[in-house]
MIPA-839767 format. One record per residue (C-alpha): residue in one letter; x, y, z. Coordinates in steps of 0.5 Angstrom, whole numbers, padded with zeros to 4 digits, always signed. Layout:
AXYZ
...
This chain:
X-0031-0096+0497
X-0038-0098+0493
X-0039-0090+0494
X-0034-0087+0493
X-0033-0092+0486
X-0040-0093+0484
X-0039-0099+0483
X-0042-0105+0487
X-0039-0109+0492
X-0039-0116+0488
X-0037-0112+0482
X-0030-0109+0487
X-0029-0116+0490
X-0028-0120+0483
X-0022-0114+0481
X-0015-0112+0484
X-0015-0105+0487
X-0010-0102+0481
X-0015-0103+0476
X-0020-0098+0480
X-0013-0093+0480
X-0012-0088+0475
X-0006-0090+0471
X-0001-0084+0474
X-0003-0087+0481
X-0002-0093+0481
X+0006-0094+0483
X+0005-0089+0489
X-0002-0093+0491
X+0003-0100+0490
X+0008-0097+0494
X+0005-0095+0500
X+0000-0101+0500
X+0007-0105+0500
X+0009-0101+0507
X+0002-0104+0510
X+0004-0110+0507
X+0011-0109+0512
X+0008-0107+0517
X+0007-0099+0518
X+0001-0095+0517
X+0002-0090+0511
X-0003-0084+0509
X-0003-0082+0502
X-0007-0079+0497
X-0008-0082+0490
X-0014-0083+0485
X-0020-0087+0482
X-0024-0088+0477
X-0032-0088+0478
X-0036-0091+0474
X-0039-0086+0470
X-0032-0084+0467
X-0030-0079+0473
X-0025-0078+0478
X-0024-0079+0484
X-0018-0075+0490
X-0018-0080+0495
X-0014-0079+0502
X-0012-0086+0504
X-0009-0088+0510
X-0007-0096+0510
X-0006-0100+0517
X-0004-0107+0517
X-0008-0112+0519
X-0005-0117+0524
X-0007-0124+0526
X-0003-0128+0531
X+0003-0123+0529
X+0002-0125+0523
X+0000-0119+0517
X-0004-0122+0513
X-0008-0116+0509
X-0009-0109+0509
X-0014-0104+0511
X-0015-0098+0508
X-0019-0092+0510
X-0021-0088+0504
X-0024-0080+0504
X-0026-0077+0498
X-0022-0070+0497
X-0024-0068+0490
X-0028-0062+0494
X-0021-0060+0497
X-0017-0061+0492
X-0021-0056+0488
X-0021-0051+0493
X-0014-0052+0492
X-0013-0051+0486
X-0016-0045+0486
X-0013-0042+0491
X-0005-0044+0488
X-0008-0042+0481
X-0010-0034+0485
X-0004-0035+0488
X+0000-0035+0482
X-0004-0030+0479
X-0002-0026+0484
X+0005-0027+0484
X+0005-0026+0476
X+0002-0020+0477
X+0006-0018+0482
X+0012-0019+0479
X+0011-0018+0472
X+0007-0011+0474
X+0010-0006+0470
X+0009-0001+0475
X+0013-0001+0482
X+0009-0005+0488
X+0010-0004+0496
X+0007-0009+0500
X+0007-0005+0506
X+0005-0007+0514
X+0000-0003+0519
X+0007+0001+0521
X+0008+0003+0515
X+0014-0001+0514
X+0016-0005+0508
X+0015-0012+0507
X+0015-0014+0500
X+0015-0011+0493
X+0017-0012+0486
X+0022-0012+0482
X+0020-0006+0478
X+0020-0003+0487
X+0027-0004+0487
X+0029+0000+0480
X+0024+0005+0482
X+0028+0007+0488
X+0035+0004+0486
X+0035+0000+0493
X+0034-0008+0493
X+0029-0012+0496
X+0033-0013+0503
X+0035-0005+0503
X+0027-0004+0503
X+0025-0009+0507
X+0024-0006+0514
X+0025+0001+0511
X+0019+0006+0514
X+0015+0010+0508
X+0017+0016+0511
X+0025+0014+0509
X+0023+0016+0502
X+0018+0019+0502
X+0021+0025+0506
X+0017+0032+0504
X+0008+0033+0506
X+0010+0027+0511
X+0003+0029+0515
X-0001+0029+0509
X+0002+0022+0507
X+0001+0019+0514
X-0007+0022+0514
X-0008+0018+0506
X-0004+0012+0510
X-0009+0012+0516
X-0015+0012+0511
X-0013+0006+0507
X-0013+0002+0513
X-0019+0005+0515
X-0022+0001+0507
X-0022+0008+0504
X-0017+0007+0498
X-0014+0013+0496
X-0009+0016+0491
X-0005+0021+0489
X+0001+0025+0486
X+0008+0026+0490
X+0015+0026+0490
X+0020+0020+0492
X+0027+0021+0494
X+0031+0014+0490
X+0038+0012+0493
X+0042+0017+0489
X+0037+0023+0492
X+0034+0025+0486
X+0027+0026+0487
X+0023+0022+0482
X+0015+0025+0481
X+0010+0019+0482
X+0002+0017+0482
X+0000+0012+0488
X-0006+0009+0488
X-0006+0005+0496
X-0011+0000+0497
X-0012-0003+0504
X-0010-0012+0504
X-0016-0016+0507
X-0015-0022+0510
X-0020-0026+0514
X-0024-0020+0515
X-0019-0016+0518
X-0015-0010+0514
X-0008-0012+0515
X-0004-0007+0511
X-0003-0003+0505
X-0002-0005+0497
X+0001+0002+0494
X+0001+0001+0487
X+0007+0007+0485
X+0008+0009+0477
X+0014+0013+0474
X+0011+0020+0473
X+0017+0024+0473
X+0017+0025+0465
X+0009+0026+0465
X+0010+0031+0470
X+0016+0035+0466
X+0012+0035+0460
X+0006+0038+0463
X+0011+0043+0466
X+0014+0044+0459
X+0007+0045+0456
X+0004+0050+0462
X+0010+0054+0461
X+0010+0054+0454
X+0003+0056+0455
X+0005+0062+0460
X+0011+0064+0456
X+0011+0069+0450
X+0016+0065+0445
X+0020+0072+0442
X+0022+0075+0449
X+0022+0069+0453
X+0018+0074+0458
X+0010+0070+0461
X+0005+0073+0456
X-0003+0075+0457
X-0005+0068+0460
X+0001+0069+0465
X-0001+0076+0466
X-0008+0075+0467
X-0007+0068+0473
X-0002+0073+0475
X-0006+0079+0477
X-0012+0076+0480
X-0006+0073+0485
X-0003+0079+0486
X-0010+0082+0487
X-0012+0077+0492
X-0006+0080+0496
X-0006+0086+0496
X-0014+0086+0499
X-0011+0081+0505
X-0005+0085+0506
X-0008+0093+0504
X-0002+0094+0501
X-0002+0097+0494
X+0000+0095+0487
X+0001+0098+0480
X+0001+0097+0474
X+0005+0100+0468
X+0002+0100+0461
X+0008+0100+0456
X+0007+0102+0448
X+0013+0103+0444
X+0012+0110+0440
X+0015+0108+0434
X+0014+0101+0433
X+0009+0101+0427
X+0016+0105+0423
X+0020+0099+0426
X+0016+0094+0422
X+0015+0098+0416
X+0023+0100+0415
X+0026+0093+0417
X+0021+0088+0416
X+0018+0083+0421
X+0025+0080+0422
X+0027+0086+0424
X+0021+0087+0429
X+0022+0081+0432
X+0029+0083+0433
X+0027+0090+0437
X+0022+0087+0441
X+0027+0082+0444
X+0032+0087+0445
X+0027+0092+0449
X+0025+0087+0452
X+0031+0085+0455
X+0033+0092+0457
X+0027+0093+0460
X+0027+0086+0465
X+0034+0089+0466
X+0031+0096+0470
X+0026+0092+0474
X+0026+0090+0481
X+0025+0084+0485
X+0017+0086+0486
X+0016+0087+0480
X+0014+0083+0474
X+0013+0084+0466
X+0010+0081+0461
X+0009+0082+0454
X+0002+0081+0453
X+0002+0083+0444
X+0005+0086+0439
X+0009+0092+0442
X+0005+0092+0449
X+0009+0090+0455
X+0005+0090+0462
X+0009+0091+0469
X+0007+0089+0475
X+0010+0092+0481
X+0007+0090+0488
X+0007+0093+0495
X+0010+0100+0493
X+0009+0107+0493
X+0007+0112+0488
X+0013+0115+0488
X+0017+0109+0488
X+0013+0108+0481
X+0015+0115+0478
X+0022+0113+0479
X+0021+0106+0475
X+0018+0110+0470
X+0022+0115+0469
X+0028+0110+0469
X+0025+0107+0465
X+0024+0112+0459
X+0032+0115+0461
X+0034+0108+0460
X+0030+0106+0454
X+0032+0114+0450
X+0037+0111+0446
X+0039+0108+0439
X+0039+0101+0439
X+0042+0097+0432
X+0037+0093+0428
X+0040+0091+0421
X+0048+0095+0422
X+0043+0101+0422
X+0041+0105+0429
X+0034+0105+0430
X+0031+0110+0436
X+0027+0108+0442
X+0022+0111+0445
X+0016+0109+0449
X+0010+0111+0453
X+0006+0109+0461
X+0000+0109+0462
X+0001+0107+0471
X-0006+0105+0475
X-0006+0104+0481
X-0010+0099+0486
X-0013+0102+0491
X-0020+0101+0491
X-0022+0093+0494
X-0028+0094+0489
X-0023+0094+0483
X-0024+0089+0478
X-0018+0087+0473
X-0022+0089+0466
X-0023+0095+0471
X-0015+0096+0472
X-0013+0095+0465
X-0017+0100+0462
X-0015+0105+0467
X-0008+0104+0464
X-0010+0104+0457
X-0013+0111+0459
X-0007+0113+0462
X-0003+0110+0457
X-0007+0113+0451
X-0006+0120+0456
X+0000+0120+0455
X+0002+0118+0447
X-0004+0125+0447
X+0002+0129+0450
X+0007+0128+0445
X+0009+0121+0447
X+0016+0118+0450
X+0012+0120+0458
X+0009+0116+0462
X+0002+0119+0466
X-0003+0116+0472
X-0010+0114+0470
X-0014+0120+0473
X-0022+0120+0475
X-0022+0127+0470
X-0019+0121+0464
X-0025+0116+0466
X-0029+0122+0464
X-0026+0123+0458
X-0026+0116+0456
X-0034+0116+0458
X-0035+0122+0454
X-0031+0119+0448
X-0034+0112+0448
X-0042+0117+0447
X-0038+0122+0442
X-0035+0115+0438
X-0042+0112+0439
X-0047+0118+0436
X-0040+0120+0431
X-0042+0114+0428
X-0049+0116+0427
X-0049+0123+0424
X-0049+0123+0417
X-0055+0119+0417
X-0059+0124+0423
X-0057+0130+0418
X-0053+0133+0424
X-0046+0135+0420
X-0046+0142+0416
X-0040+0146+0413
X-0038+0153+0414
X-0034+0156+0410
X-0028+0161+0411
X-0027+0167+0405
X-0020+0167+0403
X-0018+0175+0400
X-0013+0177+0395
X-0009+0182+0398
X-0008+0185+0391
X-0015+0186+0390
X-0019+0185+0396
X-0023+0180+0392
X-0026+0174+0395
X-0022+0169+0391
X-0024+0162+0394
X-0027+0159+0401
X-0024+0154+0405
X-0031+0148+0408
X-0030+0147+0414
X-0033+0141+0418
X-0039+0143+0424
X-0043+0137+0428
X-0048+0139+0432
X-0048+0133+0436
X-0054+0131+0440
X-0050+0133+0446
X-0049+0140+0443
X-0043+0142+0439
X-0037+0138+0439
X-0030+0142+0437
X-0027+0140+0430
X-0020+0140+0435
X-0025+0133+0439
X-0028+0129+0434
X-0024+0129+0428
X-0019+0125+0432
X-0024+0120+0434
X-0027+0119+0427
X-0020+0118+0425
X-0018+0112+0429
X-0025+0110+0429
X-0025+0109+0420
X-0031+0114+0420
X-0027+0119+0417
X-0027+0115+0411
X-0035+0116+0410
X-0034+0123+0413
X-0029+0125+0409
X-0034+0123+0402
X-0039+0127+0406
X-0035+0133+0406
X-0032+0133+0399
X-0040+0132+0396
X-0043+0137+0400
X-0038+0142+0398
X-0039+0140+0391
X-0047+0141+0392
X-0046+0148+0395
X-0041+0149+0389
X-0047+0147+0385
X-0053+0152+0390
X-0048+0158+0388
X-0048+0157+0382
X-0056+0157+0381
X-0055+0163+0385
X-0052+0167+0379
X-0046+0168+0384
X-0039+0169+0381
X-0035+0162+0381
X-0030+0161+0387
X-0024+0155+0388
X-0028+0151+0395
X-0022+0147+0398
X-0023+0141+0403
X-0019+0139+0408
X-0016+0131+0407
X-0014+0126+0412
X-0008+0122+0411
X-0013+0116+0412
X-0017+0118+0406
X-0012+0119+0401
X-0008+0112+0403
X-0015+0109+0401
X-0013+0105+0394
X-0019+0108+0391
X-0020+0115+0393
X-0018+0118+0386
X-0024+0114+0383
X-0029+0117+0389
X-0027+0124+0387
X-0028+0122+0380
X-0034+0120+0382
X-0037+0125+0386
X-0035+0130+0381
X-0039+0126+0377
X-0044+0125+0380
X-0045+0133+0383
X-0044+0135+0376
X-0039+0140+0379
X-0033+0142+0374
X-0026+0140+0377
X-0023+0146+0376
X-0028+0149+0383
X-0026+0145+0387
X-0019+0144+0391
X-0016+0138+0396
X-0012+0140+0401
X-0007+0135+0405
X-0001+0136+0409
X+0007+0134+0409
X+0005+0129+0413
X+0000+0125+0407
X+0008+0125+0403
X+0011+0121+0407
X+0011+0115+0401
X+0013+0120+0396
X+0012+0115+0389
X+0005+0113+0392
X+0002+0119+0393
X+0005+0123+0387
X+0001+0117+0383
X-0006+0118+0387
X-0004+0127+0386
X-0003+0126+0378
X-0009+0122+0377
X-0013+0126+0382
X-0010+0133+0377
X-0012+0129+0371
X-0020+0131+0374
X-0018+0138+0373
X-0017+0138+0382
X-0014+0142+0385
X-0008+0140+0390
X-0006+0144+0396
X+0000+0143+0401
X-0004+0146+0408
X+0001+0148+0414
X+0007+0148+0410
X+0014+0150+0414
X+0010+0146+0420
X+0014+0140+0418
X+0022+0139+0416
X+0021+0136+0410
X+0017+0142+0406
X+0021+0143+0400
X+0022+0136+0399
X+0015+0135+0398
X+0014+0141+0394
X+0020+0139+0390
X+0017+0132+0389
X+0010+0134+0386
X+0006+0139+0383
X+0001+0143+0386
X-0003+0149+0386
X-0003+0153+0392
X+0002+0153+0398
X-0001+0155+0405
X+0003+0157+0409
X+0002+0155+0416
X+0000+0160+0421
X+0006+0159+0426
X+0011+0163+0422
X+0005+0169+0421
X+0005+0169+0429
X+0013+0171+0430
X+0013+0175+0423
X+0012+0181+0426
X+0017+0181+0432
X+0022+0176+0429
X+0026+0177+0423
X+0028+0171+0422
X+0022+0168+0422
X+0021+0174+0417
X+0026+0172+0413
X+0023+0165+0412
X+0016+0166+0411
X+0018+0171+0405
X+0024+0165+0402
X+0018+0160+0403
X+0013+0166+0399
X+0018+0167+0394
X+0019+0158+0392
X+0011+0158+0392
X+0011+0163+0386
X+0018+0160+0383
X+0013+0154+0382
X+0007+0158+0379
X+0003+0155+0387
X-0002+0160+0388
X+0001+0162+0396
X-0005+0163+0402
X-0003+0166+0408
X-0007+0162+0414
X-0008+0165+0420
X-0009+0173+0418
X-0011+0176+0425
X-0008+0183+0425
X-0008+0190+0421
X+0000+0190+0423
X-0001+0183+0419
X-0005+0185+0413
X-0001+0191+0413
X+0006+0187+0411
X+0003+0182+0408
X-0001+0187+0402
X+0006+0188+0398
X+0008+0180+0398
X+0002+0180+0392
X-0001+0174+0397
X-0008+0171+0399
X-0010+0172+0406
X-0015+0168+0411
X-0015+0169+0417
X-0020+0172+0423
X-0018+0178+0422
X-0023+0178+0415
X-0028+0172+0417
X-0029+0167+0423
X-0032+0161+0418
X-0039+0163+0417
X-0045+0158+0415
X-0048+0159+0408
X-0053+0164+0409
X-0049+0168+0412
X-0043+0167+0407
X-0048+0169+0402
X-0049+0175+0405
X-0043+0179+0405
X-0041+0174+0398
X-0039+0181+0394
X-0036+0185+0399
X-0030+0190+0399
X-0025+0187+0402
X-0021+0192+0401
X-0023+0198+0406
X-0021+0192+0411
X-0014+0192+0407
X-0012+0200+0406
């Protein structure tokens, strides 16, 4: 006692026991020394102070001490327990720590054997699931977790190898929903030994379904509904991949309405937008169940068909294109609809998916070249085309600053006179891969925007040789240039003719714009630009007139100088009374309107021959191929005539 106390001996025999005894101890410490006193033995634990202020847990077993039959004391055995009692305490407040977490978790917890068999779980394992506790227990893990059972059971065997894992996957609850989860399973270590599985498991389901809704509106064009470019994209690489295992075939078909931009234009973007999903469901309408659409921008849509035939191809085109040839109502008015396919397809291993792609633009680009509303197949003569187009594009761009244009020019005679009245300049490129047709690289400057500076070049060389000319002493002539649509729709077109007038030096009434119907289209905006250009003195010219329906609409919409006929009603004439008849009603509105009226496309005598009596002017092979400066100079002041009589 004297070390369990501290105290010394003297100082415990002057005292009673309870004044060593903590306060809340002594009642159980009297109690049991009381059943010595009677008799039996008793063991119990209690507390004393020691003498430096600390306590002390005491196991205390008490005998009674008997003597001749008699009890005349106690006998007391006392260890000091304080050690146990703090391991004790520790593993209770652990043990407590533990129940906390388990059944406050808010995720659901399964205490689960080396058999795979529930032992325990917590509440929110109960409402996970939606079965009790006692339905649990003795439930094996594969009960509610029935699909990908062999690779449950190999991240079971794992964790009771020490390996934690984790992972996503389904449950069944009782109902027989599937509910999604994320599992993270831990081995339970006892003594050294792995004796079971802790599994962690948290409700994902809403997590899953907001990611699914978020891919899905990733991969989903909003408008139509159809997957979009980045679907298109996932998609094809998938498709490719099989098709390169299997040696199968697939196609793709590139889709352009041809006459979306009018959609916009005359119905707003509502409008569009309600085109679009009309077409696009009669579109999904047609397809079969290898195939697959995707609107991937504006009016493009992509097909893509997998294990077919080329032949089975041209028939989903053409029903495409039949089923797409009708009216469809937009705004209560009908709107007609028609498109144009490029198809290409993977035959070639080596084939990447920019490659594919190209080859169905080229393809569709084909196909809007011969009059639209067809569908065409990529050929190795259209990659050839778009290699020499991409060099020409390139060289096109760099043609005015290497001095490689130049202009011809093509008389045009009055039949009355036989005089040279005016020429027509004519563009010529002398390319660094020889000449390149007008017919070739006219176009590509249009889609490229380099008509713009193209077309200011134009119009300024003619101005200078109007001005070369007229150094030479030779008499004046009315030089026409030919005008895009793209130049004249530029805002400030009038405003470079004045300045290209200006700066030349060249008097306005020497110089002639021509434009086609086509430039009319927008009849107040172009009569504004035709007034402020004639102000300058220029001269306005309809080229091709009679090519289009809507000739004498325009005609009757705007003043102009000159009517050029176009040459097709100069091919018929001869043979064909009624396009006779209709090239002389056109002669007679031309000077009903005071126009001066030039016949294109003169070729024969036969013509000239007609034609003299009509009072007209002529251009055409038959007088001139266009010809160079010098060699137009040369034969400046020669009598047409004798070609005329």
């Amino acid at each position: 006692m004297q070390t369990l106390s501290g105290y010394p001996k003297h100082e415990i025999m002057q005292k009673p026991f309870h004044e060593f005894i903590d306060h809340d101890y002594i009642e159980v410490t009297v109690r049991h020394f009381r059943i010595a006193v009677n008799g039996k033995p008793s063991t119990f634990e209690t507390v004393c102070f020691h003498k430096q202020g600390h306590r002390v847990h005491l196991e205390v077993t008490n005998f009674p001490i008997i003597v001749d039959g008699k009890i005349i004391g106690v006998y007391g055995i006392a260890k000091d327990i304080s050690k146990e009692k703090v391991t004790l305490r520790l593993v209770e407040e652990n043990e407590e720590r533990y129940r906390s977490l388990f059944e406050h978790n808010l995720d659901a917890i399964f205490e689960v054997d080396k058999n795979g068999t529930y032992i325990n779980m917590n509440h929110m394992a109960e409402k996970l699931t939606g079965f009790s506790k006692e339905e649990l227990i003795n439930m094996n893990i594969t009960s509610i977790i029935p699909k990908n059972s062999e690779k449950l059971f190999n991240a079971f065997l794992s964790v009771l190898n020490g390996r934690a894992q984790r992972g996503e996957h389904s449950l069944v609850n009782k109902t027989g929903q599937l509910v999604q989860v994320d599992t993270t399973a831990v081995p339970i270590n006892k003594n050294g030994n792995i004796e079971g599985v802790f599994a962690i498991v948290r409700d994902i389901t809403d997590k899953t379904q907001y990611e699914m809704k978020i891919k899905e509106m990733a991969y989903r064009d909003q408008l139509t509904g159809l997957p979009n470019r980045n679907w298109f994209y996932s998609k094809i690489q998938e498709v490719m991949e099989h098709a390169k295992l299997s040696s199968k075939h697939f196609a793709i078909l590139a889709i352009d309405f041809d006459n979306f931009k009018n959609i916009n234009d005359t119905f707003g973007h509502s409008g569009g937008d309600q085109f679009l999903m009309k077409v696009s469901s009669i579109l999904r309408s047609i397809l079969r169940t290898k195939d697959q659409i995707s609107r991937i921008g504006g009016d493009e849509f992509v097909i893509i068909s997998e294990d077919t035939t080329e032949n089975e191809i041209r028939q989903l085109a053409e029903d495409i294109i039949n089923k797409m040839n009708q009216t469809i109502i937009l705004q209560d008015m009908e709107s007609a609809v028609t498109l144009s396919i490029g198809i290409t397809v993977f035959k070639n291993n080596s084939e990447t998916v920019e490659t594919l792609l190209k080859q169905a633009d080229l393809a569709l680009y084909n196909a809007k070249k011969k009059g639209k509303n067809n569908y065409q197949f990529f050929t190795e003569s259209l990659s050839k085309e778009a290699t020499r187009r991409s060099l020409l594009e390139n060289a096109l761009s760099k043609a005015i600053s290497n001095n490689e244009f130049h202009l011809h020019y093509q008389p045009q005679i009055d039949l009355s006179t036989g005089e040279l009245v005016g020429v027509e300049a004519l563009l010529r490129w002398n390319s660094p891969y020889g000449f390149v047709s007008p017919i070739e690289f006219i176009p590509i400057a249009e889609e490229t925007n380099l008509i713009l500076p193209i077309g200011e070049w134009v119009m300024k060389e003619a101005c200078r040789q109007i001005n070369r000319w007229k150094k030479l002493g030779l008499p004046n002539l009315v030089v026409s240039v030919n005008v895009s649509a793209r130049q004249f729709h530029d805002e400030t077109f009038p405003q470079k003719v004045k300045e290209i007038l200006e700066s030349e030096h060249v008097d306005g009434h020497l110089f002639e714009i021509e434009i086609t119907e086509t430039v009319m289209l927008n009849i107040e905006a172009a009569t504004k630009k035709i007034e402020d250009i004639r102000k300058l003195g220029v001269k306005i010219a309809i080229d091709d007139f009679g090519a289009g329906y809507s000739s004498l609409n325009v005609i009757n919409s705007i003043d102009i100088d000159t009517l050029k006929i176009d040459k097709l009603l100069i091919d018929h004439m001869m043979e064909n009374k009624r396009s006779m008849s209709i090239l002389l009603t056109i002669i007679n509105v031309g000077k009903d309107i005071n126009a001066k009226v030039i016949i294109e496309g003169v070729e024969t005598k036969e013509q000239v021959q007609l034609l003299k009596s009509l009072n007209v002017i002529a251009q055409g092979y038959y007088f001139s191929r266009p010809l160079p400066n010098e060699e137009l100079q040369s034969i400046w002041l020669t009598n047409w005539r004798k070609l005329i009589d």
